[in-house]
N, C-alpha and C positions, 0 to 999 in steps of 0.2 A: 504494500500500500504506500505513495506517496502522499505525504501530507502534508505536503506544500507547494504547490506548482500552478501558474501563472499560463495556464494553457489558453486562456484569452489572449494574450500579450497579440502585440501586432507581428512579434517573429516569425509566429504561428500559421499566420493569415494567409500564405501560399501553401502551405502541408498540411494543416490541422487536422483533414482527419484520418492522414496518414497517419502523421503523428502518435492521434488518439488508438490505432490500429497497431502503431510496432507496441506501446504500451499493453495492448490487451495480449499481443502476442508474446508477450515476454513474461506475461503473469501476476501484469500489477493489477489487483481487482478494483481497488477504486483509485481515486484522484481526490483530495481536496484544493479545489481554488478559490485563494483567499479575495476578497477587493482591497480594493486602493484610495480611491474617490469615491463623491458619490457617483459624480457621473462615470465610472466605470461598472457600479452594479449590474448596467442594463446590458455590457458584455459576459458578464460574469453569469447572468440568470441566460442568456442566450448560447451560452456553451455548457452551463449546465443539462438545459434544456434538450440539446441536440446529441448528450452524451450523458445516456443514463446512469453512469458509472462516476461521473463528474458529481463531488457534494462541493454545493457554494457556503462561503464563510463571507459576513458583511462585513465590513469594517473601511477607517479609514488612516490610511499609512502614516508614520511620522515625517517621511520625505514629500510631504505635497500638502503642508500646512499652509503654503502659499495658495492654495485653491480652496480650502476645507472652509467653513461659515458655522456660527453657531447653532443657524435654523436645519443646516446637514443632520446635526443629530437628531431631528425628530424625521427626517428621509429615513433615518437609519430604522427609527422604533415602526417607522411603518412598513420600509424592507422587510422587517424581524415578522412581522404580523402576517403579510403578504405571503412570507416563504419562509419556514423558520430552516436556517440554518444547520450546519453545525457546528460552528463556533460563529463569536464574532472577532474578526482579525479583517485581515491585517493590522494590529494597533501595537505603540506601546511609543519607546523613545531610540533617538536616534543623535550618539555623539558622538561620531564622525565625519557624518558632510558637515563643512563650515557654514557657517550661515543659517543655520536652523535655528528658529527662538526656541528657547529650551521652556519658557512658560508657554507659551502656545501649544505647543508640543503637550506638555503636563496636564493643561486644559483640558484637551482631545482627549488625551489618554485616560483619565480621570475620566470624564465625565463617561467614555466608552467601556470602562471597567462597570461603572453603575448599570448602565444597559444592560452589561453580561448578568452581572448579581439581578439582574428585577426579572430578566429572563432566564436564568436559573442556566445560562450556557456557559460551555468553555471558551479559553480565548486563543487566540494565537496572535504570539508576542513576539515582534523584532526589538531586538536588544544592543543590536549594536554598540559597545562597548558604554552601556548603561546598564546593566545585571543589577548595579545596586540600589540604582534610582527606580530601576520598575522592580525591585522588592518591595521596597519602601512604601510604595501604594499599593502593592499588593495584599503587605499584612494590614494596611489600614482598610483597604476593600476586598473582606472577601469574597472570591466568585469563585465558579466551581472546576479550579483548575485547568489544565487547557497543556499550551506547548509552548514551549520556549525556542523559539524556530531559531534554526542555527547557530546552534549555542557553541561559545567560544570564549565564556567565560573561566570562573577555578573551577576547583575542586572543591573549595567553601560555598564558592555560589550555586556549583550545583547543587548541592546537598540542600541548602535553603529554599530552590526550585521543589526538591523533590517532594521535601517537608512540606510544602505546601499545596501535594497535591498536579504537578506538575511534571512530563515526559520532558524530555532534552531533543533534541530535533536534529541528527546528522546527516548529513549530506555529502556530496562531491568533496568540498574542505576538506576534511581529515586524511583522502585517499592520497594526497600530494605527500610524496616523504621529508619536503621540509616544514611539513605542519607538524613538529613534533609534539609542542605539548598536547595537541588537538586531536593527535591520534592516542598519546598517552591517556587522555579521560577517554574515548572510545574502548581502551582496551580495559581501563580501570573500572568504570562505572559502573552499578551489575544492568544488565539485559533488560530485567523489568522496566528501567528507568529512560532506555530509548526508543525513540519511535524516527523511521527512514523518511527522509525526502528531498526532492531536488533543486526547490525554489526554479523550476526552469522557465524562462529559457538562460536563467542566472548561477554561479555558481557551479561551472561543469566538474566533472571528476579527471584525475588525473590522465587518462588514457581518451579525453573528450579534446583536453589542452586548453585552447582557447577557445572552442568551437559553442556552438549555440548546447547549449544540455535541452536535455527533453524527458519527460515521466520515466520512457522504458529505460533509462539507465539508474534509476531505483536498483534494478535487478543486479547489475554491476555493484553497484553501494551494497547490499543487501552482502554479495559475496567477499567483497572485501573486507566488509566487517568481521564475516566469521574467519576468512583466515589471518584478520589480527588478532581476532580471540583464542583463534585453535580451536573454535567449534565447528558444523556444520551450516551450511545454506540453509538446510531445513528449518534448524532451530533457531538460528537469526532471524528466518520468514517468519516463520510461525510465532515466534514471541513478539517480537514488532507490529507486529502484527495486530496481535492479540490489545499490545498497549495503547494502540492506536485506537481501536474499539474502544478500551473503556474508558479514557478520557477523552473519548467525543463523543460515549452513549451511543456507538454503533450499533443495532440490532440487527442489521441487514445482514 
């Protein structure tokens, strides 16, 4: 299962449903794609739509706080009504592009954590070198756990993630050999606590290079993981898997 990927994006737009096609051929059963803006829901609900295996997640990014409005969040509570999700994400903080107002930012993020908690969903959180700042409103709001997408945090942070209720999100990152501490928590951290995915068309894996990533290389992630653990494919699928379910209330 991929549970992070951007199969709207406009990369997409001449392949998509090839794309969606090497994915199912490879064995990823679903997809989650998260939003960005508001006005990106109405691609997000349109490639859900056309791809039954696609689950959309509402939210709105910490990098396009330059577009985001305060009346967005009530788009957002009627998105949630309209189609209830299964998280609401893309959200959280982002301290790495320059230029980003960190109260605006905190705004958003706050007030979309509240969403999650009155909607009783999970969230998916970009963190980008903020772990500690989106702790911090997390133990003051809390919602029902969710994913901390591409985490690249410690060993402290994760474990405060975990505490609270929350999977770790790896992806293409780790497979590169000079991501050492990054494959170090990959090989550290127990199983129950990650869940696969590939933020694509962002984020490729090692043997991708620079190229565009896409869902079915999940299934590459999936294998690398087990042979830095010295386990099996199987039970790298199967338990990822599995976590992935319960902190998004999969039934399916």
């Amino acid at each position: 299962m991929d549970t992070h990927c951007h199969l709207d994006a406009g990369e997409f737009d001449a392949d998509r449903d090839a794309v969606y096609a090497r994915a199912r051929a490879a064995g990823v059963a679903f997809q989650v794609v998260p939003a960005v803006t508001r006005a990106n829901f109405a691609e997000v609900e349109a490639t859900c739509r056309r791809y039954p295996d696609c689950l959309p997640a509402w939210g709105m990014h910490p990098m396009y706080i330059d577009v985001h409005r305060p009346e967005h969040l009530e788009s957002l509570r009627r998105q949630i009504e309209a189609w209830r999700p299964v998280a609401i994400g893309e959200i959280g903080l982002d301290l790495f592009v320059p230029g980003l107002d960190l109260a605006t930012q905190e705004f958003f993020y706050v007030e979309q954590l509240k969403i999650a908690r009155d909607h009783d969903l999970p969230v998916l959180l970009h963190c980008r070198r903020a772990n500690d700042q989106i702790l911090k409103q997390l133990r003051k709001i809390g919602v029902k756990g969710g994913i901390a997408h591409a985490f690249s945090g410690s060993r402290q942070q994760a474990e405060a993630f975990i505490k609270l209720g929350f999977k770790l999100g790896f992806g293409g990152a780790f497979t590169w050999s000079r991501a050492t501490r990054l494959r170090a928590l990959a090989f550290e951290l127990p199983l129950e606590a990650i869940v696969l995915e590939t933020d694509s068309p962002d984020i490729p894996p090692a043997w991708v290079g620079q190229g565009r990533n896409e869902p079915a290389e999940v299934a590459g992630i999936a294998a690398a993981l087990a042979e830095l653990r010295g386990t099996t494919l199987e039970e790298v699928a199967r338990r990822t898997t599995a976590n992935a379910r319960e902190v998004l209330g999969l039934t399916l």
